[in-house]
Structure formats: C-alpha cells, structure tokens
C-alpha positions in Angstrom: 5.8 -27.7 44.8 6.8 -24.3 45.5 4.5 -23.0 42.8 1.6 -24.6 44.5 2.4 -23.5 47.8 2.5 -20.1 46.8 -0.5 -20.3 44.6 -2.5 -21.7 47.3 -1.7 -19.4 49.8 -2.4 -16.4 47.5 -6.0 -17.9 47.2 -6.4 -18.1 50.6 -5.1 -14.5 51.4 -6.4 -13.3 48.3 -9.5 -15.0 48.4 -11.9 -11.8 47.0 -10.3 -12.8 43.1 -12.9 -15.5 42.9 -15.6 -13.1 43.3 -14.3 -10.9 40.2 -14.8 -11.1 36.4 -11.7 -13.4 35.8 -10.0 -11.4 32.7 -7.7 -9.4 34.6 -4.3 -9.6 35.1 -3.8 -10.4 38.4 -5.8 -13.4 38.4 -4.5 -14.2 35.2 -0.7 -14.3 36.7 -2.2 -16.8 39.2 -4.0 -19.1 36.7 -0.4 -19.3 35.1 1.1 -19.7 38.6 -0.6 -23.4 38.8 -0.8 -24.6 35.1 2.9 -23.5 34.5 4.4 -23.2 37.5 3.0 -26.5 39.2 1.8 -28.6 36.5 3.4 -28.1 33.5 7.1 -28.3 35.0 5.8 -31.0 37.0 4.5 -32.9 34.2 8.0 -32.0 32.0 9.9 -33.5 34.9 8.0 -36.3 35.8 7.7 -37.5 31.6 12.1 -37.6 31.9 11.8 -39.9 35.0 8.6 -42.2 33.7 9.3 -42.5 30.1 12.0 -44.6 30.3 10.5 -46.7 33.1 6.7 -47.0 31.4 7.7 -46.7 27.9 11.0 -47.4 27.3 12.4 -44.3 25.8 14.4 -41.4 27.3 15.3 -38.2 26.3 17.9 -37.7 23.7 20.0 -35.3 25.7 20.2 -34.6 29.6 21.9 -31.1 28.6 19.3 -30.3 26.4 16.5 -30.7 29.0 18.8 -28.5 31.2 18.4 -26.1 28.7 14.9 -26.3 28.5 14.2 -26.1 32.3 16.2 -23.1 32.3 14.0 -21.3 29.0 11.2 -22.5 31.0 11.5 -21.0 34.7 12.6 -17.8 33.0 10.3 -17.6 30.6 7.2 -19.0 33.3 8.6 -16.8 36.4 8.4 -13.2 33.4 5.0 -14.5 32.7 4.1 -14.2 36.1 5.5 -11.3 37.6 4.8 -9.2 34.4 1.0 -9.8 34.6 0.8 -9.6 38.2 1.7 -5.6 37.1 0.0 -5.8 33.7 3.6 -5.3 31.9 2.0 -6.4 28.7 5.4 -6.1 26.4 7.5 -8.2 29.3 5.0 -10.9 29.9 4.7 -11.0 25.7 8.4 -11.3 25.7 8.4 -14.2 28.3 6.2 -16.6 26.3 8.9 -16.7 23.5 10.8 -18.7 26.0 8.0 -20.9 27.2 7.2 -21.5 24.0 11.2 -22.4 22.4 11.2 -24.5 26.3 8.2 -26.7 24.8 9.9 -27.0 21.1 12.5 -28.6 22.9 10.8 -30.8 24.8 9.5 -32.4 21.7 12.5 -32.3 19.9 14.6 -34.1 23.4 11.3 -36.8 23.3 11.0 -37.3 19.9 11.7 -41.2 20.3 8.0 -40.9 21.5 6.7 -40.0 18.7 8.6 -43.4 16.7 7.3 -45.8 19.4 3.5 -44.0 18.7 4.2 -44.7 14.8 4.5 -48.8 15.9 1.0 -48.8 17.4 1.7 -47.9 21.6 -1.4 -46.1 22.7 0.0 -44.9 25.7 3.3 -43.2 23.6 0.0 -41.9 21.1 -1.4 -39.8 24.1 1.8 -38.4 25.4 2.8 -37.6 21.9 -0.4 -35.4 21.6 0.1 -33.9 24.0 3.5 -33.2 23.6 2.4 -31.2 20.2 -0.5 -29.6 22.2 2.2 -27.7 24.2 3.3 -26.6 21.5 0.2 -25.5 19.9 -1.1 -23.9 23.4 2.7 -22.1 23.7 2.4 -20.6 20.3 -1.2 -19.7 20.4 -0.6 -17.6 23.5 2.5 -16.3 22.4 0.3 -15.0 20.0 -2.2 -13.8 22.0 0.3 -12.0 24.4 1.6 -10.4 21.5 -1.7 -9.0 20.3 -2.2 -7.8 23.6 1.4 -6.4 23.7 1.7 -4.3 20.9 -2.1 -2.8 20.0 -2.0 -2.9 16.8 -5.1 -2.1 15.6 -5.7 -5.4 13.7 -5.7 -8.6 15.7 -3.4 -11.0 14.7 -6.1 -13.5 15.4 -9.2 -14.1 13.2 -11.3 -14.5 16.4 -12.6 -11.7 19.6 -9.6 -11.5 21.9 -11.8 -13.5 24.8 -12.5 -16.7 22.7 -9.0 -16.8 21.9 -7.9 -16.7 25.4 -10.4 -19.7 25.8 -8.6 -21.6 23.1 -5.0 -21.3 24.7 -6.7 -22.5 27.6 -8.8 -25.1 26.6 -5.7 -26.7 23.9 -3.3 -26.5 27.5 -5.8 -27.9 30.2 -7.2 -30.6 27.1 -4.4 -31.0 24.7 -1.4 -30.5 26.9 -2.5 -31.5 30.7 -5.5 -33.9 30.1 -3.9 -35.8 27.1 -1.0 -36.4 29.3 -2.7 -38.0 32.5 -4.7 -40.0 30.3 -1.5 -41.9 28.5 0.2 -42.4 31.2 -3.0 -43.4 33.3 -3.3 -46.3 30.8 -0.1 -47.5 32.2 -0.6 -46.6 36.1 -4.6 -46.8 36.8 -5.2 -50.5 34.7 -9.0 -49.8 34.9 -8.9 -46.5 32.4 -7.1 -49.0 29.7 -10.9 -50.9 28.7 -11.1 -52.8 25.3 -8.1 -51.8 22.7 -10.9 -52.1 20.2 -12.0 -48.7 22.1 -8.5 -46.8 22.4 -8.7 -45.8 18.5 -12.2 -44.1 19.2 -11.5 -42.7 22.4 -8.3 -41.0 21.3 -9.7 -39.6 18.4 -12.5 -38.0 20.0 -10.3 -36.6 22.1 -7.9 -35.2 20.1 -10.5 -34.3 17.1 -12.5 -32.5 20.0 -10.2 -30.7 21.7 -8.3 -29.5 17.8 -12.0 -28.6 17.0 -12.9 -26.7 19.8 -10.2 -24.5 19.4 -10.4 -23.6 15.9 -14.3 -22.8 16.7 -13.5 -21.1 19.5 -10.6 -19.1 17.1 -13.0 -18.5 14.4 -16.5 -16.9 14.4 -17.7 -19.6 11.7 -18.6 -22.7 13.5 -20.4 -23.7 16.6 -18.6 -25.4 19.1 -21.1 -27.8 20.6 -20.3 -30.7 18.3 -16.6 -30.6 19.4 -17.6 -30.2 23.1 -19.6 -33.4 22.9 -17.2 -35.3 21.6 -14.4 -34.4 24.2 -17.6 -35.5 26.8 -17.6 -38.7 25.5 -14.5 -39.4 25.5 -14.0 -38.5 28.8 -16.8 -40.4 30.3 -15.6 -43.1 28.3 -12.3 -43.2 29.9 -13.4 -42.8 33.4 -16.2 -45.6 32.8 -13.6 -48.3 34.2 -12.5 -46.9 36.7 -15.7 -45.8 38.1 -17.6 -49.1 37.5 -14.5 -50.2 39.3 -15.0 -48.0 42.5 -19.1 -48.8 42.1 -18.0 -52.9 42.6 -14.8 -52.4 45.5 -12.1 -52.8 43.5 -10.7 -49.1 42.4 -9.6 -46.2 45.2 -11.0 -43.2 46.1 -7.7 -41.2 45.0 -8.3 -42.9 41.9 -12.3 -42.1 41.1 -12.8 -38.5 42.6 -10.4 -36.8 39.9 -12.3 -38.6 37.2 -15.6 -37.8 38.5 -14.8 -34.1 38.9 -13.5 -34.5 34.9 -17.2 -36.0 34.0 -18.8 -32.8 35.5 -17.2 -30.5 33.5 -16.9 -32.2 30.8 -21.0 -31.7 30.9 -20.4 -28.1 32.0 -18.4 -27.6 29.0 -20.8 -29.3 26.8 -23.4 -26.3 28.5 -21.6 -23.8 27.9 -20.6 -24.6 24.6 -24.5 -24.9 23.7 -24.6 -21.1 25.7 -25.8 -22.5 29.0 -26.0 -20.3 31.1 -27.3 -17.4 27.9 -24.2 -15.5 27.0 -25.9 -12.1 28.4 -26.7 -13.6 31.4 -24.8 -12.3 34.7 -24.8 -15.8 35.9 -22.4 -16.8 32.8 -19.3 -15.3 34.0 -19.6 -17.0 37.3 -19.7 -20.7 35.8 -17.2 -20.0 33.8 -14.8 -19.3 36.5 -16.0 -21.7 38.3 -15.1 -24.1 35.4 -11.7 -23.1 35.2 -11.0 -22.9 38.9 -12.3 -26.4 39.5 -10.4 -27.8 35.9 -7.0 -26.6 37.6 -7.5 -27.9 41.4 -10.9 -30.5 41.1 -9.0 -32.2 37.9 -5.3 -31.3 37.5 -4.4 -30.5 41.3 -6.1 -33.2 42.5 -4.8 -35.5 40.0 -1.2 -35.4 40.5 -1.6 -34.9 44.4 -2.8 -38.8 44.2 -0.9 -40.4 41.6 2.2 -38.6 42.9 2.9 -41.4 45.6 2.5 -43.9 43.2 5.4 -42.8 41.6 7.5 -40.5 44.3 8.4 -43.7 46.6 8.8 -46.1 44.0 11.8 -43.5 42.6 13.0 -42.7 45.7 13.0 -46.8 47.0 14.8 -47.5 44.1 17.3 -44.6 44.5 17.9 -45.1 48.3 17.4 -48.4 49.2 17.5 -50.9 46.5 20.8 -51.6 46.8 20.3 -52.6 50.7 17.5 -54.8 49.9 18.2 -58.5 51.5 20.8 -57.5 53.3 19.8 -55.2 55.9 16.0 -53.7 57.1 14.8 -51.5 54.9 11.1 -49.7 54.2 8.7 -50.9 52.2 7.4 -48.1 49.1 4.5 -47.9 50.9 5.6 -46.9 53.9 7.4 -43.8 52.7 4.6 -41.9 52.2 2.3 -41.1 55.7 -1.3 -42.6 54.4 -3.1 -41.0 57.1 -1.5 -37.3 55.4 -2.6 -38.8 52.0 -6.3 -39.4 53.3 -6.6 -35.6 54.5 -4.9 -34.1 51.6 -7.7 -35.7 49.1 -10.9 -35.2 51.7 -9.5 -31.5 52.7 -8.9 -30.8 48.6 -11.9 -32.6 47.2 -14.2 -30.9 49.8 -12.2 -27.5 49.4 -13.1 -27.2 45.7 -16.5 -28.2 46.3 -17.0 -25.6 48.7 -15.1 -22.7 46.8 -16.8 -23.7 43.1 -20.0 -23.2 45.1 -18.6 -20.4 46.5 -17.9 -18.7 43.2 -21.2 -20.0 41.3 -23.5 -18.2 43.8 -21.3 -15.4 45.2 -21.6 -15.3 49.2 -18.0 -14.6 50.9 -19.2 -17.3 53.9 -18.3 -20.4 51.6 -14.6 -18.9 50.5 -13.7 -18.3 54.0 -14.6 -22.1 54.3 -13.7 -23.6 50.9 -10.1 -21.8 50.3 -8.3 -22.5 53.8 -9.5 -26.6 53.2 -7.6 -26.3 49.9 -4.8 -24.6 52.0 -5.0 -27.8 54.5 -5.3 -29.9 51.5 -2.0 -28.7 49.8 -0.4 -28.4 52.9 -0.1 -31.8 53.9 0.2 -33.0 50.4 3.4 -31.4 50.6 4.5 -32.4 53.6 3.6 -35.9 52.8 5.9 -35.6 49.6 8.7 -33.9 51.6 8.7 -37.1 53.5 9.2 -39.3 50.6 11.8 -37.0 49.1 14.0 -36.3 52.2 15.4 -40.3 51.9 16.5 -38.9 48.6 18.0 -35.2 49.1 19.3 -35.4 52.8 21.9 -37.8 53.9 19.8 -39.4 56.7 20.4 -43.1 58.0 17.6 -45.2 58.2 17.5 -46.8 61.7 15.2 -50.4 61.9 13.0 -50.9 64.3 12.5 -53.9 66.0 9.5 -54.6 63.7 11.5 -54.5 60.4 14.3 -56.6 61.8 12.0 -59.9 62.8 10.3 -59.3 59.0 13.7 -59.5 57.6 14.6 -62.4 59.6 11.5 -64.3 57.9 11.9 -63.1 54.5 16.1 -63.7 54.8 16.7 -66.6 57.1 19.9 -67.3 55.9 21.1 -63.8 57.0 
C-alpha cells in the first residue's frame, strides 16, 4: 500500500515522465516501484493467506517466508533507489536478492506444485506463475548485470531493448497475469467456463507468454504467433465474465479489469505484427502507453477490486468470528465503505483512460486531468482498505447500534 501511494503521487507530481521515451532510469525505478513494490509483495502475501483457504495448502515454513520478505524489501527497496540515480552496479547487485526471495517462495509453496500434478487447475496457474517469478527474476538479474558491468559482449543473445521487453512481458504475463487468473477461477465463478476448455486455455497461455519471450530474446523468430495465442487466451477467459455483465449477472469491479486486459491483449497482438512501423515516432508512444495501462488499467485495478473480497472476509474472521451469536457484530460487507469502493474504480478506470490518451497523443491538458483521478482513485482505495484493516491492527471496540441489536434479536431469539 505504501508503494502505491508513493508511486501514485510521483506520477502526479512527476507527471512530465509519461511524455518521455520510457528507457530511462528514472522511470524505470518507478515501473519497479508498482510491479514490485505494490504487486508483487502484495501478491506473495496475499498467496500465504489464500492458499490455504482456496487450495488447501500452506507454506512449509512461516520463518522461511520471513526470510524471504526480508531478501525481498531489500533487494526491491536497492532496485529502486539505485535506478532512480542510475547506480547501475547497486541496482545489479539488488536483483540477486529479489531473485534468491522468489527461489524461496517456490521452494516454501512447493505443496502447490503436488496438488497441480493431481489435476487442480487453479494450483496449475499459480504454480506457473510461481516459476515465471523466477524466470522474470533471473532474466533481469541478467539483464542488470549486462547493464552493470559493460562488458563488451552481452550476456544475452538478443538487443538489450527486446530483452528488457521479455523481463517484462514473462513478469506482467507469467508472474502477475498467471496469478489473478488461478485464483480468479476460485473467486470470480464466471472466468472458470467448461473444464473441457481449462487445458487449452492454460496452455495458450503459458505456451504464449514462454514463446514470446524467447522471440523477443532471440533475433530468429517472429513473435506474432505467440502474441496471438496469449490474445486468445485472454479473451477466452474474460468471455464469462463479460457475457455475464452483458446479461446482469457479473459487477462492474469484476468486467472493467478484463475488458482493459482484452485491449491490450490486441495492442500487443499490433505491436508484435510492428503496428505502429518500428521507425515510426508514434511507436514509442503506444508502447508506453501499453505498459502504463498493463500496470494500473490491468494489475492496479485488479487487486483494488478483488481486494475487499478478500480483506473483510480475513479480517471478520480474525476479529469477530468468535463474537458471532453472541453479541452484534458487522457483517463482511459492511467493513468496507461501498460508496469509497465505487469512486476508487470510476476515479481509476477513467484516470487511466484519460492518461493512456494522454501519452498516445502527447498534449499536457489530459495528464493534468488523467494523473490526479488516478491519485483520487488510489486514495480512497486506501482509505477504504485502512478501514477494513484498523478492526485488525488497532485495539478498537466495536459499539452496536440500535440497528444491529434488533437484527441480532431476530436472528438469536433465544439470546
């Protein structure tokens, strides 16, 4: 939370970075201020609270996921204040510790990987993506290594750009993407479809995203065929759940992340076939545009809804199950502020809307309008989540009101 606060607030200050080429270092420290600092430990704490709860399996050692948080904010806070400076050996030095961090988070989960072997689709996509980490950590340890020490001869087959696509592309598809979908088979019921379809739809996406990578690594093959197949496997798992929204019976915190996926899944399919032309000035521009509105339009967005499906039901369970039936206590629902929900997803959906246009065709006018709506959009996301979380960090006593004392009357008569 405190690395998306502090991300957001240096795009709204900072604002100007989204009118630059986006290889440089500053920008760069940012990127890696939201996919490590906010989603990745996000999503490595959030898979030790909801594996055991969705899929039945825990982590084989509380100590060793200490250790691992530790390796990690080191490792993710050196990334980030060594490229914010461009010190190039530091920053190289602080993905070693990233990347031992996601070795042992593998290792700690590897009861996953046994309940994927008996045929759990759900424990299949979280297991990918638990080797994707992996993959992304090493290949940009590598990278930042090559850029480190200047060698002379890469220590990559590929130009230093596409690899840098690659780490970003096996993190955002591999690690991030592969994630939300498993566990979105177990929390959004209208991504699941047919099981006759999970084989395909997995495989697309893994075989895709593997592919895309190594053509993106390698000056040999073109990466179009790869790019389609992530595509359809995307659209394939957000078919339910918009057909769903279409007929009334999905949310709009559920859709608009999915939607926004579709679109650039089809961007990426353009670019991959060199829309917009490689030379052409206009290329640059959708590209960050493509990467700005992967990390806020997909992953941002993403957790900010599916957080308070998960946030209050730990935190009721924590804080008040024991009370339940014998005194008034809140419902799960009523722990998070749905009024704050609504204006975090309109302020965020509409902020990146705004800002990607911004960015595609350059005028100032729409940042000063798109970045402080992601500001207001963050913002009372986590204010709304400070809500739900101050039952469980603060020692505060929940006082009934009249309300809750004639429902518990009904539901406990005998009380």
């Amino acid at each position: 939370m405190l690395s998306l606060l502090v991300g957001t607030a240096w795009i709204v200050f900072r604002r100007d970075l989204l009118l630059q080429y986006f290889y440089f270092s500053e920008l760069l420290a940012l990127t890696h201020v939201f996919t490590l600092g906010f989603a990745t430990s996000l999503m490595m704490g959030v898979l030790i609270r909801l594996a055991p709860v969705s899929l039945k399996v825990g982590p084989r050692s509380g100590r060793l996921s200490l250790v691992q948080y530790g390796l990690f904010l080191v490792g993710t806070s050196g990334m980030v204040f060594h490229f914010s400076w461009s010190g190039w050996l530091g920053m190289a030095w602080a993905t070693v510790l990233v990347f031992v961090a996601a070795v042992l988070q593998a290792y700690n989960f590897s009861a996953i990987f046994e309940l994927a072997r008996e045929g759990d689709w759900a424990a299949r996509y979280v297991s990918a993506a638990l080797i994707h980490l992996v993959l992304a950590a090493a290949l940009g340890m590598t990278v930042a290594f090559n850029k480190a020490l200047d060698l002379g001869v890469s220590l990559l087959p590929g130009a230093p750009l596409q690899s840098v696509f690659a780490h970003a592309h096996l993190a955002a598809l591999g690690w991030v993407t592969t994630m939300i979908f498993g566990f979105e088979l177990k929390l959004v019921p209208t991504t699941r479809g047919s099981e006759k379809s999970l084989p395909w739809r997995f495989g697309l996406l893994q075989g895709g995203t593997l592919g895309l990578a190594v053509t993106l690594l390698t000056p040999a093959p073109h990466p179009a065929p790869f790019a389609l197949m992530i595509a359809i496997a995307i659209a394939w798992h957000a078919k339910g759940t918009i057909h769903a929204f279409v007929t009334g019976r999905a949310m709009e915190w559920e859709t608009a992340p999915l939607v926004i996926l579709v679109v650039l899944a089809a961007t990426g399919l353009l670019l991959a076939l060199d829309v917009p032309h490689p030379e052409s000035p206009l290329r640059a521009r959708v590209q960050l545009a493509y990467g700005f509105t992967a990390v806020y339009g997909w992953i941002v967005l993403t957790v900010t809804t599916v957080a308070f499906k998960l946030f209050p039901m730990w935190v009721w369970q924590e804080r008040f199950q024991a009370d339940f039936g014998k005194k008034p206590v809140p419902g799960m629902k009523d722990l998070a502020s749905p009024l704050l929900r609504a204006v975090s997803l309109v302020a965020l959906t509409a902020g990146v809307l705004v800002t990607a246009a911004a960015i595609l065709s350059a005028p100032a006018g729409l940042l000063v309008l798109g970045t402080p709506l992601l500001g207001l959009g963050v913002l009372t996301f986590v204010v709304n989540f400070v809500r739900v979380a101050r039952w469980a960090l603060l020692p505060l006593t929940y006082r009934p009101r009249p309300e809750d004392w004639a429902k518990f009357r009904e539901m406990f008569p005998e009380r």
